[in-house]
Each structure stands twice: as C-alpha cells, then as structure tokens.
C-alpha positions as CSV (number, residue, x, y, z in Angstrom):
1,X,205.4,93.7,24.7
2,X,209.5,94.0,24.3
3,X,208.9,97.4,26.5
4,X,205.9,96.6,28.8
5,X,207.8,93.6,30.6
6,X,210.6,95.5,31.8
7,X,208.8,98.6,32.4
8,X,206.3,96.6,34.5
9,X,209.0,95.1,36.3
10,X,210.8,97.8,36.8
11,X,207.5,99.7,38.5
12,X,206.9,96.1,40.9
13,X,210.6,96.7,42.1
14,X,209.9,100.0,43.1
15,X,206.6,99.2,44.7
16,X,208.3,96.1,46.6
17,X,210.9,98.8,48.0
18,X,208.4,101.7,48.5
19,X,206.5,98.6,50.8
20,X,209.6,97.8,52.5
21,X,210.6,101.2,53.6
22,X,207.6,102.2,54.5
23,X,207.5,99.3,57.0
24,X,210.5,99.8,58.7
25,X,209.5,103.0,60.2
26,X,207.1,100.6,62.3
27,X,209.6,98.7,64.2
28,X,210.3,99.6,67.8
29,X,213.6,100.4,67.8
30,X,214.4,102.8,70.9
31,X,212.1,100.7,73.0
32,X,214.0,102.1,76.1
33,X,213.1,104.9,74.4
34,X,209.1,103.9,74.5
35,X,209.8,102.6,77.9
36,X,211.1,106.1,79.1
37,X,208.4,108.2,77.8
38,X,205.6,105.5,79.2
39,X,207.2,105.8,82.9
40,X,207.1,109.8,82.6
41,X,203.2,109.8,81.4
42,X,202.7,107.1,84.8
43,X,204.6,109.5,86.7
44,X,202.4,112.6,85.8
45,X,199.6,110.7,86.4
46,X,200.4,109.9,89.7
47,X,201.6,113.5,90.6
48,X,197.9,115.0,89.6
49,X,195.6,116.0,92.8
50,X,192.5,117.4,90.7
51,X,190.6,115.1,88.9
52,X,190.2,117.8,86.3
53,X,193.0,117.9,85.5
54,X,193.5,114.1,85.5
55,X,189.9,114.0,83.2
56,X,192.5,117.0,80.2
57,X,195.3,114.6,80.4
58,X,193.1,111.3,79.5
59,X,191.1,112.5,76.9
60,X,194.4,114.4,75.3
61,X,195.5,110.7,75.3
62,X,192.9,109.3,73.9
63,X,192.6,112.1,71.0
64,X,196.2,111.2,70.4
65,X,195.9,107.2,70.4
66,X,193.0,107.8,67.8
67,X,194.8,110.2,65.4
68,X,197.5,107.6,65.4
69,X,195.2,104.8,64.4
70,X,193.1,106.9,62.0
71,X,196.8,107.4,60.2
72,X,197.8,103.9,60.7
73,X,194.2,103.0,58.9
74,X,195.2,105.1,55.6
75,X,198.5,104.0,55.5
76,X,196.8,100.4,55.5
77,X,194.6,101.3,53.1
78,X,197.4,102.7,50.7
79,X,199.4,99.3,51.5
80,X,196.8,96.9,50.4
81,X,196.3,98.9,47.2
82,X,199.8,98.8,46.5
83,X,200.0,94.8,47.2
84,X,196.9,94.6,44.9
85,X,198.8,96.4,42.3
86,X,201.8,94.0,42.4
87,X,199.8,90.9,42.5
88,X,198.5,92.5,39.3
89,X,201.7,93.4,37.8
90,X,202.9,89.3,38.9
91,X,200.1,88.2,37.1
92,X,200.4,90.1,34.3
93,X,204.1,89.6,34.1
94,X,204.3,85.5,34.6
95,X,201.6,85.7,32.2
96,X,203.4,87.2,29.4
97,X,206.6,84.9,30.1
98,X,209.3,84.5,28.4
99,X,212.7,85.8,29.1
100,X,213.1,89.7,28.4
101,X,216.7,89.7,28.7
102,X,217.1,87.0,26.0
103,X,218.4,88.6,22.4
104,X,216.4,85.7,20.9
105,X,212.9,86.7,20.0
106,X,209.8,84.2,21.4
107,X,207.7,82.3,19.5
C-alpha cells in the first residue's frame, strides 16, 4: 500500500494534466482568425452563379461540419473515461488515507 498511493497519485496528476491540455486546444483563440475565414466562405457563396456548384460547396460543408463532430464525439468519449478513471483513483486514494509522505507508519 506504501507504493500504490503514490503511484496512483502520481497516474491522477498525469490524467488531470493530459485533461487540461487536451482542452485548451478548444478555445477560440484567433477568433479574427474564425471571423476571417467565415467572411471568405460568405464571399464565395455570394460570387457562385450555378446552383451546382453552390449544391458541391454545401454538401463539402456539411461533410466537413460532420467529420468534426464525429471527432469531437470520440474525443468526448475518451474524456469521460478518463474523468471516470480519476473519480476512481480519488475514491480509491481518500479511501486508503493516511499521509504517504509521513516517515511514521499508520495504524
């Protein structure tokens, strides 16, 4: 037990982090950026005579906005399953208490 508490700690911090920075790659940071690349897909819309045409572009959006949520969806998957892991790992480790750093062994 002297070894699983700080080896189980030690894989929660690494989790925590793993969590952390794989959510900061979702905040809209360039949003001018965003912005930008919105006003130039408006602007090709508006410049399109056939309807064809028009009919390629949308559904090349549409294909896009779904491969993005299909990834968003499995890297919410893998998210929950790592939050479920760490509520394990806190359960487990407030259950075994104690103070691992402590050179006095617990009764």
């Amino acid at each position: 037990m002297k070894l699983l508490r700080p080896f189980l700690l030690f894989f929660s911090i690494i989790l925590f982090g793993w969590l952390f920075v794989s959510n900061i790659n979702l905040i809209n940071v360039a949003t001018t950026l965003n912005e930008a690349e919105i006003r130039s897909d408006i602007n090709k819309v508006n410049e399109f005579t056939s309807i064809e045409r028009l009919k390629e572009f949308t559904i090349e959006k549409i294909n896009y906005m779904e491969a993005i949520r299909n990834r968003f969806s499995e890297n919410a998957m893998i998210r929950v399953f790592v939050i479920l892991t760490l509520i394990i790992l806190q359960i487990v480790l407030y259950a075994t208490g104690g103070n691992m750093f402590s050179s006095k062994p617990t009764r």
